[in-house]
Backbone as CSV, one residue per row, in Angstrom:
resi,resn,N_x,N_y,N_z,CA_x,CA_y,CA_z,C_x,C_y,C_z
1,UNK,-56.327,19.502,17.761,-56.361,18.755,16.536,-57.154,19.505,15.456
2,UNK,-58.096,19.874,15.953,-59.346,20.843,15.110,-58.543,21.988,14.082
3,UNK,-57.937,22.767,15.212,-57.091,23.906,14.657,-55.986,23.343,13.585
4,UNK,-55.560,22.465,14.277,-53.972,21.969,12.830,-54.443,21.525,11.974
5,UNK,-55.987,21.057,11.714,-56.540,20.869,10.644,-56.314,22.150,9.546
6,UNK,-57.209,23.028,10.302,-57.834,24.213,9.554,-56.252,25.034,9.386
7,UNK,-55.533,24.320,9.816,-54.193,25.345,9.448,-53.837,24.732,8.100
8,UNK,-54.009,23.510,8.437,-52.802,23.030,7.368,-54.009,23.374,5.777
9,UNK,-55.761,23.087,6.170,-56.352,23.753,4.875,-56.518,24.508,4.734
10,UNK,-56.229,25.796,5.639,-56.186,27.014,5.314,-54.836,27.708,4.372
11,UNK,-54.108,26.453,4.627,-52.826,26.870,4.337,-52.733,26.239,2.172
12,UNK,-53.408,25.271,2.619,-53.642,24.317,1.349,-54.649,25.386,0.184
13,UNK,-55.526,25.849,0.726,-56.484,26.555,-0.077,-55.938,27.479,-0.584
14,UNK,-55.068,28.440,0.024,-54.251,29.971,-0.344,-52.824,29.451,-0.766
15,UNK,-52.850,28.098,-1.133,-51.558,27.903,-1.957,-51.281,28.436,-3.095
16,UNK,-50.484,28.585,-4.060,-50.202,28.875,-5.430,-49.813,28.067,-5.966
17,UNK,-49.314,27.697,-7.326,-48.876,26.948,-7.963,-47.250,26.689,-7.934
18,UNK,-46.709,27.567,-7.076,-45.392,27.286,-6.740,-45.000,26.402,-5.609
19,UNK,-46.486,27.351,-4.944,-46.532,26.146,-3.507,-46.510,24.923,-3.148
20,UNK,-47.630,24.516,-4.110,-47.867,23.220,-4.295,-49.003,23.126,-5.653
21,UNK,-48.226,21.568,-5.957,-49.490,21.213,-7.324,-50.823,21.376,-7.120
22,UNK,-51.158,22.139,-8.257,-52.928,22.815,-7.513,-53.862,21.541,-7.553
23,UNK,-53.514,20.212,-8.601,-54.162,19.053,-8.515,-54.553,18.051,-6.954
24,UNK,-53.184,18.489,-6.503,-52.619,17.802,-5.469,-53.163,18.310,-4.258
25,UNK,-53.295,20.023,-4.462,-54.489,20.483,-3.062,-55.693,20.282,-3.590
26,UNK,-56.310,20.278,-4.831,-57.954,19.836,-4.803,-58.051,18.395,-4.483
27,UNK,-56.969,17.569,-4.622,-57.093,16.010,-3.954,-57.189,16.073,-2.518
28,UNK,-56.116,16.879,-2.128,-56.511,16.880,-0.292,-57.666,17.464,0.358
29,UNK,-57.675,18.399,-0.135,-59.495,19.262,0.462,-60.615,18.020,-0.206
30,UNK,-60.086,17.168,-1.058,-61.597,16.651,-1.760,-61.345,15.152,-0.454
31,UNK,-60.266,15.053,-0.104,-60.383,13.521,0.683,-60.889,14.059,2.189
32,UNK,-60.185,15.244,2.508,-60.696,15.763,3.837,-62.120,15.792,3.696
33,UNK,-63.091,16.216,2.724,-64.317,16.212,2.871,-64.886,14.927,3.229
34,UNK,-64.773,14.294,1.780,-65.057,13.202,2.646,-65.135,12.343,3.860
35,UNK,-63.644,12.469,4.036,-63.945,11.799,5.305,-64.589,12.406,6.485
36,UNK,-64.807,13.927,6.577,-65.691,14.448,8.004,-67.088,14.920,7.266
37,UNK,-67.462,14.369,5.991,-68.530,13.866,5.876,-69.373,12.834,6.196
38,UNK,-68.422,11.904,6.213,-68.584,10.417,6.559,-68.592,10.219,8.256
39,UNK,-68.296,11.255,8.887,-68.342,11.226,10.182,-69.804,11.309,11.022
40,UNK,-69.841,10.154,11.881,-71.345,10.366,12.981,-71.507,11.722,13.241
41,UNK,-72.738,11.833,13.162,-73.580,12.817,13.449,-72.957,13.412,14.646
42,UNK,-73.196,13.429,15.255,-72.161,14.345,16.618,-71.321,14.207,16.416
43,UNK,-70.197,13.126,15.963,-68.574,14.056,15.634,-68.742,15.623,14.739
44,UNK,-69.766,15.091,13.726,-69.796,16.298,12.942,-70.370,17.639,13.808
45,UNK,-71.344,17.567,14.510,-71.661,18.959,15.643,-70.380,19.055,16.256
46,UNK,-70.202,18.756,16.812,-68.515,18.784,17.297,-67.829,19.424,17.221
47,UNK,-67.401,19.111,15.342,-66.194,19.500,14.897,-67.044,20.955,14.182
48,UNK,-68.308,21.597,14.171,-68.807,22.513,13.312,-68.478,23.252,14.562
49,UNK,-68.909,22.961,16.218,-68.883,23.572,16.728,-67.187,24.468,17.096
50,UNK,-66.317,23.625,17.183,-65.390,23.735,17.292,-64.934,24.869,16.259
51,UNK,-65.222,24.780,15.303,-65.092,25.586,13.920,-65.884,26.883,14.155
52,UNK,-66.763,26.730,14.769,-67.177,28.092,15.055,-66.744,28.898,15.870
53,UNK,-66.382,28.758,17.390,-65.310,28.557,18.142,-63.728,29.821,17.506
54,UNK,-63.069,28.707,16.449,-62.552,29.503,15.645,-62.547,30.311,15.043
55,UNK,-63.960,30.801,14.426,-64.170,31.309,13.941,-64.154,33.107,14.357
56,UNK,-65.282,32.640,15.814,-65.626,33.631,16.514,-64.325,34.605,16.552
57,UNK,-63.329,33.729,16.938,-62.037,34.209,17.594,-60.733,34.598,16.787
58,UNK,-61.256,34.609,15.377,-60.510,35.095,14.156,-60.274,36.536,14.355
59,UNK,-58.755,37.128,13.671,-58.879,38.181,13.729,-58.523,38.907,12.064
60,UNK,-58.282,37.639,11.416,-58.475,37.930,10.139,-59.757,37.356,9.151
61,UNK,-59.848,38.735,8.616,-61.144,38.836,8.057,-60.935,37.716,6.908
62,UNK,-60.127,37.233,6.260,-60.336,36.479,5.295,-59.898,34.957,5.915
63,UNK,-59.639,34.751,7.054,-60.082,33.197,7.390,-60.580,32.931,8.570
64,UNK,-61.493,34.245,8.896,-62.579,34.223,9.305,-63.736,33.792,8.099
65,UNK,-63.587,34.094,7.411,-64.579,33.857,6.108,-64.050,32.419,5.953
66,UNK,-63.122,31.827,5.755,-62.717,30.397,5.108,-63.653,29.735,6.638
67,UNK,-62.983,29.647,7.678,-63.631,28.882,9.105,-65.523,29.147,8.695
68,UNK,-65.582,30.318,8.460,-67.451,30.182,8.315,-67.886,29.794,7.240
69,UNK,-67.095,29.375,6.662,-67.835,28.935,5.298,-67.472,27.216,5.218
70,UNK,-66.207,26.852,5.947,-65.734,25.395,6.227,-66.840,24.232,6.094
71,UNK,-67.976,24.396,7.214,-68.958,23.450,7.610,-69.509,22.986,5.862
72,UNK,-70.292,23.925,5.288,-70.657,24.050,3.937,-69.833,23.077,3.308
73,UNK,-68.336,24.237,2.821,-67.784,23.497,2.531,-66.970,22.143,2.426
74,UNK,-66.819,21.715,3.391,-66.252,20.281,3.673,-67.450,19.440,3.776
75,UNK,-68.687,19.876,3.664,-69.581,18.372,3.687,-70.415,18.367,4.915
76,UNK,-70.110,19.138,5.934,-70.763,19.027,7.461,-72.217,19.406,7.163
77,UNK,-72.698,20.394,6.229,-74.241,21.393,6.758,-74.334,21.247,5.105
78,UNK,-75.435,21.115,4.349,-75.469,21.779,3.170,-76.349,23.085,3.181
79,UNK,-76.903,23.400,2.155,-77.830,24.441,1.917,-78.793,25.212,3.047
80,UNK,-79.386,24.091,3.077,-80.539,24.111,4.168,-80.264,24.515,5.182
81,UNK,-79.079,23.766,5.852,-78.831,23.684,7.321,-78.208,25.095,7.692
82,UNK,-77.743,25.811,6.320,-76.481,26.819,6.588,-77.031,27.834,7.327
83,UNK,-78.118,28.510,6.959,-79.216,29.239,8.256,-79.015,29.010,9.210
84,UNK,-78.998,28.078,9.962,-78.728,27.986,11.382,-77.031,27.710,11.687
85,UNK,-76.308,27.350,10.836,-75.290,28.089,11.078,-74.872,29.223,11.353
86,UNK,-75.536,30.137,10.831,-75.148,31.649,10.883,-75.551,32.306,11.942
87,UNK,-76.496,31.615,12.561,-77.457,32.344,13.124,-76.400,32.164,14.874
């Protein structure tokens, strides 16, 4: 489930304007945040872990970068926390 996520926003983020209405993907990445923002505290370890997971196991360098930067971005870790993300 984790992965068909990150497909379908990986897929959403590197859209174009032919692809799809660019309004229409900042509406979907902005509702996805939310809602696995809004998620209990361990769903959210979970799903960061899981994401890392992916990450590790990327073999492209540029969504390897989207998966490590995901947590941040979608709402899971802010600022603070991102340090120990990396680490």
């Amino acid at each position: 489930m984790t992965e068909a996520l990150v497909d379908v926003l990986w897929f959403i983020d590197g859209s174009q304007d032919e692809q799809m209405d660019q309004d229409d993907a900042v509406k979907v990445m902005e509702g996805v945040s939310r809602v696995v923002s809004t998620l209990p505290s361990d769903q959210q370890q979970e799903l960061i872990g899981l994401v890392e997971e992916l990450a590790a196991a990327e073999s492209n360098p540029a969504r390897r970068e989207f998966l490590e930067e995901f947590p941040e971005g979608f709402g899971l870790i802010n600022d603070a926390s991102r340090t120990a993300f990396q680490e």
